[in-house]
VMD Tcl script that builds the backbone (N, CA, C; Angstrom):
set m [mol new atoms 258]
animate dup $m
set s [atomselect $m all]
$s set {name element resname resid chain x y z} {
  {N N UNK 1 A 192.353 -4.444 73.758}
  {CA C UNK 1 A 191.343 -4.269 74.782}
  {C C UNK 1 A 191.970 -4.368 76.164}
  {N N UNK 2 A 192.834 -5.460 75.899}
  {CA C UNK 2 A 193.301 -5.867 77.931}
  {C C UNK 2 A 194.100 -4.092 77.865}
  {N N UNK 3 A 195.244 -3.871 77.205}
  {CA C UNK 3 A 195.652 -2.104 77.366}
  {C C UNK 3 A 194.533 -1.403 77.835}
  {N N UNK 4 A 193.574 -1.225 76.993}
  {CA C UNK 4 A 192.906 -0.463 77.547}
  {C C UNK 4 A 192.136 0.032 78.930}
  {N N UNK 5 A 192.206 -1.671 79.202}
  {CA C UNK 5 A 191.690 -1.885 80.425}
  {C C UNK 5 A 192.247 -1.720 81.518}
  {N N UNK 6 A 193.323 -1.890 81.343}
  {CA C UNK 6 A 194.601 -1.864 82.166}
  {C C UNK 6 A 194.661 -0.186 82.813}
  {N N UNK 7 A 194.678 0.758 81.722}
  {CA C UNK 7 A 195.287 1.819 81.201}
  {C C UNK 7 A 193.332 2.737 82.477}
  {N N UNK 8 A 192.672 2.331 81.937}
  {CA C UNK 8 A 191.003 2.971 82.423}
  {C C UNK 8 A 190.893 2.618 84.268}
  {N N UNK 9 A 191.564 1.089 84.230}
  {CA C UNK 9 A 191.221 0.890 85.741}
  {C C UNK 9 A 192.524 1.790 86.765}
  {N N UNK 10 A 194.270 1.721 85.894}
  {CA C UNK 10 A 194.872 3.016 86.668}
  {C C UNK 10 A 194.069 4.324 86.946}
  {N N UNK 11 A 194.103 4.695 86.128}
  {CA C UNK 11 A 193.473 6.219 85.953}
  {C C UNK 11 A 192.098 6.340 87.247}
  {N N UNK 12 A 191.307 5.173 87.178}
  {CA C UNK 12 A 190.306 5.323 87.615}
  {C C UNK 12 A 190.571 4.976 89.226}
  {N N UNK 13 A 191.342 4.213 89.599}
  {CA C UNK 13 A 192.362 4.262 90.956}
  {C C UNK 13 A 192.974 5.304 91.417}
  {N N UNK 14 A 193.623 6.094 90.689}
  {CA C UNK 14 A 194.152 7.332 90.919}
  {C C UNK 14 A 193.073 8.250 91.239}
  {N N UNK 15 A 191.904 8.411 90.363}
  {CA C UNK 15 A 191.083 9.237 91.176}
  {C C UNK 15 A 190.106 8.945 92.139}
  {N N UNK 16 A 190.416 7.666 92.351}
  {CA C UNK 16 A 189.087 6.753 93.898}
  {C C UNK 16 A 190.210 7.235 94.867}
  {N N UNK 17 A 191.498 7.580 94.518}
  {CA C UNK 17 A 192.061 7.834 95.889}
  {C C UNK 17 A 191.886 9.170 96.409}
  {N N UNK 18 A 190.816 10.094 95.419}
  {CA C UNK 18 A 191.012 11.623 95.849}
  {C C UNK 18 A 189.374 11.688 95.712}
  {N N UNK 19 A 188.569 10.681 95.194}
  {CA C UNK 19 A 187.529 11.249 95.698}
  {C C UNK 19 A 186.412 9.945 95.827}
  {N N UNK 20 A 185.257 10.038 96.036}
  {CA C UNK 20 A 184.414 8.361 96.174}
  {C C UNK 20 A 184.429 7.643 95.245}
  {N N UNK 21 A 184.480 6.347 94.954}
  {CA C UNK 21 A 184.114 5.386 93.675}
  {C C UNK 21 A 182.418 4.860 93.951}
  {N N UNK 22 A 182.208 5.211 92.647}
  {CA C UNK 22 A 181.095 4.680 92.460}
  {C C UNK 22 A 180.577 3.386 92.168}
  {N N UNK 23 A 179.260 3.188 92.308}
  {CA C UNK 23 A 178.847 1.404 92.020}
  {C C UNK 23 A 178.440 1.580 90.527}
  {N N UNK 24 A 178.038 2.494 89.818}
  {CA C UNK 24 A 178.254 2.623 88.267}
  {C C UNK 24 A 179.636 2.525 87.647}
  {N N UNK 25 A 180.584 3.096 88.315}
  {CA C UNK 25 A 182.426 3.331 87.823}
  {C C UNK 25 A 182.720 1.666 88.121}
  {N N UNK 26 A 182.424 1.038 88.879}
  {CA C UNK 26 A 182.966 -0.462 89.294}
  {C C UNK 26 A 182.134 -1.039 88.274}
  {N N UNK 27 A 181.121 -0.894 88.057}
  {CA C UNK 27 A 180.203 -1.968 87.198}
  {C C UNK 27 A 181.157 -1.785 85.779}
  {N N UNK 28 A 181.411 -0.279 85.712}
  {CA C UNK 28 A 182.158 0.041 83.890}
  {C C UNK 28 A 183.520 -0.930 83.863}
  {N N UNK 29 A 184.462 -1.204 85.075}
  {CA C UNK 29 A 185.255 -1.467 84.843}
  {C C UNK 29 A 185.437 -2.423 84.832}
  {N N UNK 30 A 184.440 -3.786 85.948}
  {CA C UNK 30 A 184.294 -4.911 85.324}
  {C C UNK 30 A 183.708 -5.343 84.194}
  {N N UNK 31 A 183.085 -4.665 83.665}
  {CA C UNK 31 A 182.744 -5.010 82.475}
  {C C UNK 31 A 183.693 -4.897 81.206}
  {N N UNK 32 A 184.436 -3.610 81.428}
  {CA C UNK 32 A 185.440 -4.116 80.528}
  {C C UNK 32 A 186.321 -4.866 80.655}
  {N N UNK 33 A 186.667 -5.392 81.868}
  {CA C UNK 33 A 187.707 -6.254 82.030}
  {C C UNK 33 A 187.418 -7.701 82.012}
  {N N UNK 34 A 185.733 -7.488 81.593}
  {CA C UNK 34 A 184.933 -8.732 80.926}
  {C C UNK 34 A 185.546 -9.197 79.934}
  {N N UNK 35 A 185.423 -7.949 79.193}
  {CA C UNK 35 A 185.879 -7.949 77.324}
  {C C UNK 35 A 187.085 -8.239 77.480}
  {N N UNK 36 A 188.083 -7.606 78.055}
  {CA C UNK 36 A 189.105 -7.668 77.767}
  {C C UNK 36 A 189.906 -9.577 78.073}
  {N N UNK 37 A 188.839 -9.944 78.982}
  {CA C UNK 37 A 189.175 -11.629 79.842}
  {C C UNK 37 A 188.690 -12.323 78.009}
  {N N UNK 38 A 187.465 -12.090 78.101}
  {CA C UNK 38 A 187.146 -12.630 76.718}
  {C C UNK 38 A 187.747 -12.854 75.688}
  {N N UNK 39 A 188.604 -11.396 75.125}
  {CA C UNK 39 A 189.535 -11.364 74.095}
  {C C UNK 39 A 191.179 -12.449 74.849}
  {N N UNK 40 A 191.241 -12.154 75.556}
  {CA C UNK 40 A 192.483 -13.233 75.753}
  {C C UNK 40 A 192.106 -14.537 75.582}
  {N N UNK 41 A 190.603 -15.092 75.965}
  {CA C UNK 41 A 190.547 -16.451 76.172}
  {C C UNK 41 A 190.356 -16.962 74.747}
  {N N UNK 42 A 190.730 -15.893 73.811}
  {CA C UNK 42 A 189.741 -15.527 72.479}
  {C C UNK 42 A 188.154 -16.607 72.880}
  {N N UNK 43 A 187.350 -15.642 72.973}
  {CA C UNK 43 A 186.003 -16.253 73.721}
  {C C UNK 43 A 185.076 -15.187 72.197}
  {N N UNK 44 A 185.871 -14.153 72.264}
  {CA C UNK 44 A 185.526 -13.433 70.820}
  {C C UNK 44 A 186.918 -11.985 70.790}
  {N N UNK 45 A 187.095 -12.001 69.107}
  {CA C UNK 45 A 187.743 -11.196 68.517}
  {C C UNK 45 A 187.918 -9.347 69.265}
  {N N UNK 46 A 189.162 -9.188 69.289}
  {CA C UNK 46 A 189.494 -7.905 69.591}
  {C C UNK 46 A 188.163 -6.816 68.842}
  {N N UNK 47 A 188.201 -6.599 67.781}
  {CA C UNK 47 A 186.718 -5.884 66.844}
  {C C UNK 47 A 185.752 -5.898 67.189}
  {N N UNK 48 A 185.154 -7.355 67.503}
  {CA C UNK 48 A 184.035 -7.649 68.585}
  {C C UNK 48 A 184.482 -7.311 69.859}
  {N N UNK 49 A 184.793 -7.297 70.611}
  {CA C UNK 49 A 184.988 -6.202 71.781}
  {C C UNK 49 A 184.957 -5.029 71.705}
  {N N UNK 50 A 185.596 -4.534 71.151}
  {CA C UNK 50 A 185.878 -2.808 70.767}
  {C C UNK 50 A 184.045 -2.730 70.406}
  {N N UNK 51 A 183.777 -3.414 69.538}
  {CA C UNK 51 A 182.276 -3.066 69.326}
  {C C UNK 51 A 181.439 -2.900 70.588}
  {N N UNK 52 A 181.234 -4.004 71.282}
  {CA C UNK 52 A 180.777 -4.020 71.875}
  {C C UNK 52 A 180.875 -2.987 73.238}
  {N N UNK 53 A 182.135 -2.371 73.196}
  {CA C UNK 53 A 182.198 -1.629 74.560}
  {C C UNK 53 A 181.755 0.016 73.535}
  {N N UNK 54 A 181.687 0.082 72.225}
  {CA C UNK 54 A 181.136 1.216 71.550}
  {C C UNK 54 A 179.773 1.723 72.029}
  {N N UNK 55 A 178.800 -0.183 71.619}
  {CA C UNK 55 A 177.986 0.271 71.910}
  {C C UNK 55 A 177.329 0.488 73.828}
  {N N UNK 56 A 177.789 -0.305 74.421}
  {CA C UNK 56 A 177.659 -0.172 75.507}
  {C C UNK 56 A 177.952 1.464 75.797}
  {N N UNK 57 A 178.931 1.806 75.746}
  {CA C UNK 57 A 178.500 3.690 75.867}
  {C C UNK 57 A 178.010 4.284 75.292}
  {N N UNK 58 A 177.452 4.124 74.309}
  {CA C UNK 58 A 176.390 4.901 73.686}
  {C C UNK 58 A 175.232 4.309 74.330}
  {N N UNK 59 A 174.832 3.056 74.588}
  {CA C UNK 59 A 173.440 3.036 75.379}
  {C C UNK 59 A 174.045 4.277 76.959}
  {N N UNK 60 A 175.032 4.652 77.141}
  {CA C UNK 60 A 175.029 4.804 78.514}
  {C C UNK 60 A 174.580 6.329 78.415}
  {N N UNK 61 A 174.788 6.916 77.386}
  {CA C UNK 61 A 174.895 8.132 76.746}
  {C C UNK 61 A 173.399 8.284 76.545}
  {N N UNK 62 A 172.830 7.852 76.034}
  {CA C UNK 62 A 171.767 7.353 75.936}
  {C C UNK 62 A 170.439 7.688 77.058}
  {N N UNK 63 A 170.928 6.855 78.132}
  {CA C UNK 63 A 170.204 6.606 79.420}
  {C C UNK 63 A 170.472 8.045 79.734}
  {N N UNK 64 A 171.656 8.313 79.822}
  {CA C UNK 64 A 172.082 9.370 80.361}
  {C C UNK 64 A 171.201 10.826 79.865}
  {N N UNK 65 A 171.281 11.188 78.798}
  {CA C UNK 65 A 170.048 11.909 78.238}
  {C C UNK 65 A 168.585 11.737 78.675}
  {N N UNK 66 A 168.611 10.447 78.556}
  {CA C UNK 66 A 167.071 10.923 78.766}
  {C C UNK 66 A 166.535 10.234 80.426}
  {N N UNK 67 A 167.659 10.245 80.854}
  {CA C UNK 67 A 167.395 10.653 82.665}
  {C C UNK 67 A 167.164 12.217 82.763}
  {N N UNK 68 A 168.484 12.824 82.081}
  {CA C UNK 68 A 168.575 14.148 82.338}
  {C C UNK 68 A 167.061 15.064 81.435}
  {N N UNK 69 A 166.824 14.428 80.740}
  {CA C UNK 69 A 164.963 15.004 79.930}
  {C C UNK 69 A 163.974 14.802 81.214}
  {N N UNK 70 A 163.499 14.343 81.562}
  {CA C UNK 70 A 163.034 13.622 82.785}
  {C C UNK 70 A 163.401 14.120 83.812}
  {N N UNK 71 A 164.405 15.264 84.392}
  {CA C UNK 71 A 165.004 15.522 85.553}
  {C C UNK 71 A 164.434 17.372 85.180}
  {N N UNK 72 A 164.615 17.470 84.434}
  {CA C UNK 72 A 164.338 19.295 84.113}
  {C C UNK 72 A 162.794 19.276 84.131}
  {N N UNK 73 A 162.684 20.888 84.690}
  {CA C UNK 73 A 161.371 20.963 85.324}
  {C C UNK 73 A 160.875 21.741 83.903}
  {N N UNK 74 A 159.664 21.842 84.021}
  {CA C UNK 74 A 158.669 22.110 82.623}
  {C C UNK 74 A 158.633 23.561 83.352}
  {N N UNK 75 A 158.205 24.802 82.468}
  {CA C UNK 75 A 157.637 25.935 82.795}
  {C C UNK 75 A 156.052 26.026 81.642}
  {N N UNK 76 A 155.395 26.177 82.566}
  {CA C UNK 76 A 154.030 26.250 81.886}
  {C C UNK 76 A 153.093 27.567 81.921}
  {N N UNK 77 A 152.979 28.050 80.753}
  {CA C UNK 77 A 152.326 29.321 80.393}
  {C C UNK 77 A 150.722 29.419 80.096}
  {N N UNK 78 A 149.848 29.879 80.766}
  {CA C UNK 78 A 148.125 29.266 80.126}
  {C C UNK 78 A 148.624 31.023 79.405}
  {N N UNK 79 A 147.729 30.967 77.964}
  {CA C UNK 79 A 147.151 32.023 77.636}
  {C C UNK 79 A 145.674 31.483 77.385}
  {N N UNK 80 A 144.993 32.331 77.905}
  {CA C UNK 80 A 143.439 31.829 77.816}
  {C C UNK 80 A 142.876 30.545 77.826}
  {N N UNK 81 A 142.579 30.125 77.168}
  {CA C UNK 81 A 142.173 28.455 76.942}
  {C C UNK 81 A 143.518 27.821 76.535}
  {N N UNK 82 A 144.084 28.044 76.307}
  {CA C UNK 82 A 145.802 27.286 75.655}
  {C C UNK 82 A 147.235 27.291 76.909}
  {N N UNK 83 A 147.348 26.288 76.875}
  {CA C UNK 83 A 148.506 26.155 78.220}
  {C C UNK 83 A 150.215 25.708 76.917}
  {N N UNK 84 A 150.986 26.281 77.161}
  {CA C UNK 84 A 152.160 25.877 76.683}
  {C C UNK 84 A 153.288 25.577 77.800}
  {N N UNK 85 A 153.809 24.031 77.691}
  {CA C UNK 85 A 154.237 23.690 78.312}
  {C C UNK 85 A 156.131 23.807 77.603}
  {N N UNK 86 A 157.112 24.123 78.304}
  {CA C UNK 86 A 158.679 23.950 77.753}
  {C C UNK 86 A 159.686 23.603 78.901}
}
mol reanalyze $m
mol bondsrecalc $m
mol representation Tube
mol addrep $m
């Protein structure tokens, strides 16, 4: 986990220097460098981390969908008494 972390916060430095960092991109990276503090202090197991940062992007994936459901505009058709909405 600490590699990984290590390895996500370069990368993610390299590109704050070419374009804005975000307050979502800072929240991701302390958080893994949550997990990764955790697994050293063994506070919990490498597996349990890895899990946990699994599911944490899939909720993000998640949100992320169904912001983007919620963001697209409906087109609505009446035929006579019947409206179809898509």
């Amino acid at each position: 986990m600490s590699h990984m972390a290590a390895c996500g916060r370069e990368r993610r430095t390299a590109y704050c220097q070419k374009e804005p960092s975000s307050s979502q991109g800072n929240a991701i990276v302390a958080y893994v460098d949550s997990l990764a503090t955790s697994v050293q202090r063994n506070e919990m197991t490498e597996p349990v981390a890895q899990r946990r940062w699994i599911e944490f992007g899939s909720s993000q994936v998640i949100a992320e969908g169904q912001l983007n459901a919620q963001q697209r505009s409906l087109t609505c058709r009446t035929y006579g008494n019947i409206t179809n909405c898509n």
